[in-house]
LUMDREN-979762 format. One record per residue (C-alpha): residue number from 0; residue in three letters; x, y, z. Coordinates in nm, 4 decimals. Layout:
+-----+------+----------+----------+----------+
! seq ! type !       px !       py !       pz !
+-----+------+----------+----------+----------+
! NUM !  ala !        X !        Y !        Z !
...
+-----+------+----------+----------+----------+
//
This chain:
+-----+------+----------+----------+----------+
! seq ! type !       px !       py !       pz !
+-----+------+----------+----------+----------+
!   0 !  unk !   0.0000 !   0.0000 !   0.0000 !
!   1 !  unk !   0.2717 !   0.2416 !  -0.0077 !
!   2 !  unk !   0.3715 !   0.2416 !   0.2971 !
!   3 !  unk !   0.7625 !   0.3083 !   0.4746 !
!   4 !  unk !   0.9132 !  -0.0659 !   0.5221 !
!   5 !  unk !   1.0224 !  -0.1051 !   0.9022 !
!   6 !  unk !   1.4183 !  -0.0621 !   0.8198 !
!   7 !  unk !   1.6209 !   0.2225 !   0.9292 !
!   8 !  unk !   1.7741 !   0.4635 !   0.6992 !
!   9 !  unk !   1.7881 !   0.2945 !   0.3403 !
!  10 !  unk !   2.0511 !   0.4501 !   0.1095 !
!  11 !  unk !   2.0891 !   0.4728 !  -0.2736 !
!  12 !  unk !   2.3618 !   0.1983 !  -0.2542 !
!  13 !  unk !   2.1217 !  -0.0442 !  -0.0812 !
!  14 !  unk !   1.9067 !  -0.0039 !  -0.2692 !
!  15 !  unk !   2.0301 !  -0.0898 !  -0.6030 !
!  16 !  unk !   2.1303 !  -0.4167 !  -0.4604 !
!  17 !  unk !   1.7708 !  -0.5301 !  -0.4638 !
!  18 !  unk !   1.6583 !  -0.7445 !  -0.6712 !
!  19 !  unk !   1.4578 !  -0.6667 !  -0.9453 !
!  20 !  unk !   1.1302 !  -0.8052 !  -0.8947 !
!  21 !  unk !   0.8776 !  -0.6167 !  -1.0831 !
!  22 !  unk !   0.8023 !  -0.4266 !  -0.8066 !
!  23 !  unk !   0.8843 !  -0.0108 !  -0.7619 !
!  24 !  unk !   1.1202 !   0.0800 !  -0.4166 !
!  25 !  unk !   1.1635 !   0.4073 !  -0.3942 !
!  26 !  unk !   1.3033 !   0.5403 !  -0.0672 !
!  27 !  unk !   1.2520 !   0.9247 !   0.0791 !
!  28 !  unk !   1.4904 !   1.0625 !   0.3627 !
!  29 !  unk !   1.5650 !   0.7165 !   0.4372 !
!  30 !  unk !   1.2630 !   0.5398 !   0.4438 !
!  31 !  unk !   1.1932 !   0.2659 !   0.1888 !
!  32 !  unk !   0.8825 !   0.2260 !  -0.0128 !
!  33 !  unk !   0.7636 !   0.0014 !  -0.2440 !
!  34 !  unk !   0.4366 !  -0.0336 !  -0.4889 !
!  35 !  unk !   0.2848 !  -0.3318 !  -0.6934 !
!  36 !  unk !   0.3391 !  -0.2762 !  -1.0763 !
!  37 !  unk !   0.0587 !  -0.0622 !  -1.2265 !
!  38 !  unk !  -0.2631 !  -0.1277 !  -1.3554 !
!  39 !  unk !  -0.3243 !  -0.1175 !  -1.7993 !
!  40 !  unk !  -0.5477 !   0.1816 !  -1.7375 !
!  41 !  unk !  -0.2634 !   0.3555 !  -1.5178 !
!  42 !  unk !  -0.0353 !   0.2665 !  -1.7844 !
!  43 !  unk !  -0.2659 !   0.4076 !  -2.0505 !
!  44 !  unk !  -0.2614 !   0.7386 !  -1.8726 !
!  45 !  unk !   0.0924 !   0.8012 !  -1.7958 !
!  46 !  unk !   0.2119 !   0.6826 !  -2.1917 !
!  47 !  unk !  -0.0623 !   0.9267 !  -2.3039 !
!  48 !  unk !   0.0649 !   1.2223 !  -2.1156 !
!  49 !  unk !   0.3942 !   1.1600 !  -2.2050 !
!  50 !  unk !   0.3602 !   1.1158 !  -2.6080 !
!  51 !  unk !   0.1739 !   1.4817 !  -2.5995 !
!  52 !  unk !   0.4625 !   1.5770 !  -2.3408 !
!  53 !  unk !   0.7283 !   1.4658 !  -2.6362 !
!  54 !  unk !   0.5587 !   1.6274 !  -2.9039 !
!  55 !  unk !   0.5362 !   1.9589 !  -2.7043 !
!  56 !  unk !   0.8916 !   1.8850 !  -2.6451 !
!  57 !  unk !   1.0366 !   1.8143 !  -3.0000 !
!  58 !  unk !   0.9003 !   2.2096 !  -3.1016 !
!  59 !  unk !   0.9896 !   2.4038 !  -2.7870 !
!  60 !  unk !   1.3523 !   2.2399 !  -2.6741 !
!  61 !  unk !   1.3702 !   2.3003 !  -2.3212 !
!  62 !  unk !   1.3625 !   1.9570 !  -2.2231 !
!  63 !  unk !   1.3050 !   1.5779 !  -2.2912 !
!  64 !  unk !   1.0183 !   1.3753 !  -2.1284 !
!  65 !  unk !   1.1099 !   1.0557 !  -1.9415 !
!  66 !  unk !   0.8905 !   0.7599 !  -1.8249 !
!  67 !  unk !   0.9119 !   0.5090 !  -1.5396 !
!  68 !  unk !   1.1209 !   0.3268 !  -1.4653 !
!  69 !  unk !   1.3893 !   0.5630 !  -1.4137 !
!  70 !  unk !   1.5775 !   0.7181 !  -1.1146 !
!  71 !  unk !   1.5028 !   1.0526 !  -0.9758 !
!  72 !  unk !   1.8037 !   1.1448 !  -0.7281 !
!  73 !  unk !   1.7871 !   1.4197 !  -0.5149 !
!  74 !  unk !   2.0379 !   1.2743 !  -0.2415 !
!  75 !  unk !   2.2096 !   0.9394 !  -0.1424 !
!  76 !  unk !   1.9175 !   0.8533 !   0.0997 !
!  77 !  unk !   1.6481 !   1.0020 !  -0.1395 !
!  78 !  unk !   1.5251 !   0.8654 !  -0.5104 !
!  79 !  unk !   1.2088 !   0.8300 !  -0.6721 !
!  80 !  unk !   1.0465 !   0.7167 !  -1.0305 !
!  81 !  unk !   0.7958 !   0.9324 !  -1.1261 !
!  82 !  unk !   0.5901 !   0.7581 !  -1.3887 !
!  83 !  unk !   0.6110 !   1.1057 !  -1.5800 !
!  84 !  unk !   0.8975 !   1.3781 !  -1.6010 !
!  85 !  unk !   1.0635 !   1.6092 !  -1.7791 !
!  86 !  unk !   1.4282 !   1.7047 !  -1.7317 !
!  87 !  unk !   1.5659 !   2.0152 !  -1.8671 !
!  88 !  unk !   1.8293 !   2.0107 !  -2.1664 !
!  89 !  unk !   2.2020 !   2.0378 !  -2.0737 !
!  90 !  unk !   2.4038 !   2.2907 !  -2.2613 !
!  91 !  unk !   2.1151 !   2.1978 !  -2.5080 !
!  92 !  unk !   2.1662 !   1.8412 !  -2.5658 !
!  93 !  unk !   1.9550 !   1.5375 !  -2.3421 !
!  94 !  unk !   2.1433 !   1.4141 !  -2.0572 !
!  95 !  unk !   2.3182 !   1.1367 !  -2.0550 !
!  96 !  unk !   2.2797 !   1.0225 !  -1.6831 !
!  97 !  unk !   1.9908 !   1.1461 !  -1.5010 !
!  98 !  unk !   2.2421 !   1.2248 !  -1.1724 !
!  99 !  unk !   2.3264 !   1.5005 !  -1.3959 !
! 100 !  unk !   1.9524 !   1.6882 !  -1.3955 !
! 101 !  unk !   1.9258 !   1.8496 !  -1.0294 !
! 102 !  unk !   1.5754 !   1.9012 !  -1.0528 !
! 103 !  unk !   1.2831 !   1.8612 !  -1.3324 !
! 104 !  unk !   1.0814 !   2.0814 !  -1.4635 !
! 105 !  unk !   0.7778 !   1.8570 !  -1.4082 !
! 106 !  unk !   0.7083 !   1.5377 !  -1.2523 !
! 107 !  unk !   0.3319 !   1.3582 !  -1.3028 !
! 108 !  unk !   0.2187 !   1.0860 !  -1.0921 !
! 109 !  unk !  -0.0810 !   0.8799 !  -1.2135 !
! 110 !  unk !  -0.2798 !   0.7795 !  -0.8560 !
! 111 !  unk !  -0.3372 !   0.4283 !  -0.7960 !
! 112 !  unk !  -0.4585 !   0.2779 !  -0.4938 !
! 113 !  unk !  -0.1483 !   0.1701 !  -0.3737 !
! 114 !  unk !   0.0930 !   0.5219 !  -0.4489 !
! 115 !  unk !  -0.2102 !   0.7557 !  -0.3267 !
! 116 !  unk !  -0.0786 !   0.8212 !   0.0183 !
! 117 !  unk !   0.2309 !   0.8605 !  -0.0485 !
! 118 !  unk !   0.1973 !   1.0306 !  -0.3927 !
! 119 !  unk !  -0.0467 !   1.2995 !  -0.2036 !
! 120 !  unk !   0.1630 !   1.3219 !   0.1189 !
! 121 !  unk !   0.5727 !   1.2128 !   0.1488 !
! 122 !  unk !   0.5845 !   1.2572 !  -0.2665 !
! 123 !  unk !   0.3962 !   1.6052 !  -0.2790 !
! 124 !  unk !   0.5981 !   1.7389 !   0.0324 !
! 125 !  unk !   0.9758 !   1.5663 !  -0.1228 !
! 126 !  unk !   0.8783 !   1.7749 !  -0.4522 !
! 127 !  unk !   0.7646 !   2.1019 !  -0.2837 !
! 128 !  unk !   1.0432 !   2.1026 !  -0.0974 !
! 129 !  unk !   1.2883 !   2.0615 !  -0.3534 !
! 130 !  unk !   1.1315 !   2.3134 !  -0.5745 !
! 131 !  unk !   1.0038 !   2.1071 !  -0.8832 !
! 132 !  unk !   0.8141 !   2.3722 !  -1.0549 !
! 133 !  unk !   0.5102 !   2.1290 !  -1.1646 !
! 134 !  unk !   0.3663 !   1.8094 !  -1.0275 !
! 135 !  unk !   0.0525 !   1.6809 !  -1.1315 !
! 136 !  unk !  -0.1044 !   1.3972 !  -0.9771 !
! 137 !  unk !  -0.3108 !   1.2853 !  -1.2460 !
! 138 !  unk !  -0.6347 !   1.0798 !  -1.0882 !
! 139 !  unk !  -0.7825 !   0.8970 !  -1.3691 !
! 140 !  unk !  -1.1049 !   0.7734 !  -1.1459 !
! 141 !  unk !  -1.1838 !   1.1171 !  -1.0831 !
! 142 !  unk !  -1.1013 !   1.2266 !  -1.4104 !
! 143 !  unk !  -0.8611 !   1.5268 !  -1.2533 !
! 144 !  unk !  -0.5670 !   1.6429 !  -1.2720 !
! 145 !  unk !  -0.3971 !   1.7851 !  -0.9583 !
! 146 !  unk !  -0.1606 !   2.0346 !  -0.9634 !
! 147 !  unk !   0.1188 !   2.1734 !  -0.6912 !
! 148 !  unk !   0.3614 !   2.4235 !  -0.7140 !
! 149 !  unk !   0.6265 !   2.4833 !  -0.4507 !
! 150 !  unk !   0.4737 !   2.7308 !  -0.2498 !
! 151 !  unk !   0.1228 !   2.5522 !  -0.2909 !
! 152 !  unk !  -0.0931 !   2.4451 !   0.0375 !
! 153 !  unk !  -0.3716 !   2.3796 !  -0.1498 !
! 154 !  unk !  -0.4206 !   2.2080 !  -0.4944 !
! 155 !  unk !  -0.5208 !   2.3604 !  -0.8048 !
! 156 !  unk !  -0.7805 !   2.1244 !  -0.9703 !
! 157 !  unk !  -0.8209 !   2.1161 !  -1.3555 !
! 158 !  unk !  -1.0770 !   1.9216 !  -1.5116 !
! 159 !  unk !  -1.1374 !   2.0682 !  -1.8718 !
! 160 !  unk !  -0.8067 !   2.1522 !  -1.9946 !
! 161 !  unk !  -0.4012 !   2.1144 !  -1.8600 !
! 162 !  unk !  -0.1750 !   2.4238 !  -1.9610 !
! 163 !  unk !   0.2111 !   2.4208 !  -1.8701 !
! 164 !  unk !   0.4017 !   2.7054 !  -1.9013 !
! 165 !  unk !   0.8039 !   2.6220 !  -1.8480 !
! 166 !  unk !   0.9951 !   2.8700 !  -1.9310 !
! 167 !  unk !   0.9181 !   3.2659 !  -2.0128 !
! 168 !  unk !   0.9207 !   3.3298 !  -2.4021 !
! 169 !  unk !   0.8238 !   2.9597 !  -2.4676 !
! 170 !  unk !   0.4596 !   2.8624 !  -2.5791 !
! 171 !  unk !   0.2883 !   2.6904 !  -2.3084 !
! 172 !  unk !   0.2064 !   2.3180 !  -2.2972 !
! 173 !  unk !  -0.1583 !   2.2716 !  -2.3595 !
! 174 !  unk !  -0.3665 !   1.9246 !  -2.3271 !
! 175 !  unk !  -0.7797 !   1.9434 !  -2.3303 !
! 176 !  unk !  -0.8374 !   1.6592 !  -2.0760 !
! 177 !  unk !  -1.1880 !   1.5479 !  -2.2811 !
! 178 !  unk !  -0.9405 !   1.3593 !  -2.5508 !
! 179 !  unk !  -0.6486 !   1.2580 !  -2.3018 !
! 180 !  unk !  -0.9837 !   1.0676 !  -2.0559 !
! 181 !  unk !  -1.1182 !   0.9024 !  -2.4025 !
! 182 !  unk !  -0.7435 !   0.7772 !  -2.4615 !
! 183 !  unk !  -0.6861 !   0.6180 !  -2.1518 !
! 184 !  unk !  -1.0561 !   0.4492 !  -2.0624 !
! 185 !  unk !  -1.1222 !   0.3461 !  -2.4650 !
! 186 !  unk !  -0.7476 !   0.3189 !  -2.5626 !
! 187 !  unk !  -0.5836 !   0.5077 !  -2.8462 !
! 188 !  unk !  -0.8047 !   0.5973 !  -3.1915 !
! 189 !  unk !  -0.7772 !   0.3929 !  -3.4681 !
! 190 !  unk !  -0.5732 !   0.4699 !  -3.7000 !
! 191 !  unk !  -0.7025 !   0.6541 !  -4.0597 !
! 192 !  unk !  -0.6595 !   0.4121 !  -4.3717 !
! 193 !  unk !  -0.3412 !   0.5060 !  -4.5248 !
! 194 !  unk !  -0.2028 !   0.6539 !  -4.1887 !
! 195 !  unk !  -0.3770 !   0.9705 !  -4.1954 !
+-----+------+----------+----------+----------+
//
């Protein structure tokens, strides 16, 4: 369910001597935590967000979208794997190793029974704290997304359309959340004869 394993102080180190089990272990200031693998549905959602994320990406070149599983460090006794991020561009280019990022520009988290707790509490708090402009917790039941900012206390909830703006001078990101909900409850559209 999400919740902090009874060890004391897990580090980085131990915990890329685990196993890999299918399972997600993340560990905050120490404490470890660890989540079944996602649902289809939760899957759905977090590749749709991050195919409109990429395409957004490709025109305005601030950044490059990345997708669980991969390692968010933000010290040696805290890293986490959004399903969703975006990490900016160095000198340009993508990174090469995500210890190089510091901090993305957006992380999305796409609730599940398991991850709500902690995505809403330990994950939201980690993120504030750290100053990640954007994080979304995206709750497909509800059909919402849920946005945070650093200084936030209190969520901002969208439910008609999703607009990200990342850097001044740079278009925003904008998704209308009607077509992203069809996506991930009826799957992707069918493709036109001849690929149109």
């Amino acid at each position: 369910m999400g919740m902090a394993a009874p060890y004391t102080r897990w580090t980085v180190d131990r915990l890329r001597a685990l196993p890999d089990d299918g399972r997600r272990y993340e560990i905050i200031e120490g404490d470890l935590f660890v989540t079944p693998s996602p649902s289809v549905r939760h899957q759905r959602a977090s590749l749709a967000l991050a195919v409109r994320l990429r395409a957004y990406l490709a025109v305005n070149r601030i950044g490059e979208v990345i997708i669980a599983p991969a390692d968010v460090e933000f010290s040696d006794d805290t890293v986490v794997e959004p399903d969703v991020f975006v990490v900016p561009l160095i000198g340009g280019r993508p990174v090469e190793d995500l210890k190089d990022v510091g901090r993305p520009l957006l992380i999305a988290e796409i609730l599940s029974p398991s991850t709500e707790r902690t995505d809403r509490g330990r994950k939201r708090e980690l993120f504030q704290a750290r100053g990640v402009p954007e994080y979304w917790i995206v709750n497909v039941e509800a059909r919402v997304f849920e946005r945070w900012r650093p200084a936030a206390t209190l969520a901002e909830l969208v439910t008609e359309r999703v607009e990200w703006r990342p850097a001044p001078g740079v278009e925003p990101f904008e998704m209308t959340l009607d077509e992203f909900w069809r996506e991930v409850f009826e799957g992707p559209a069918a493709p036109t004869p001849g690929g149109r």
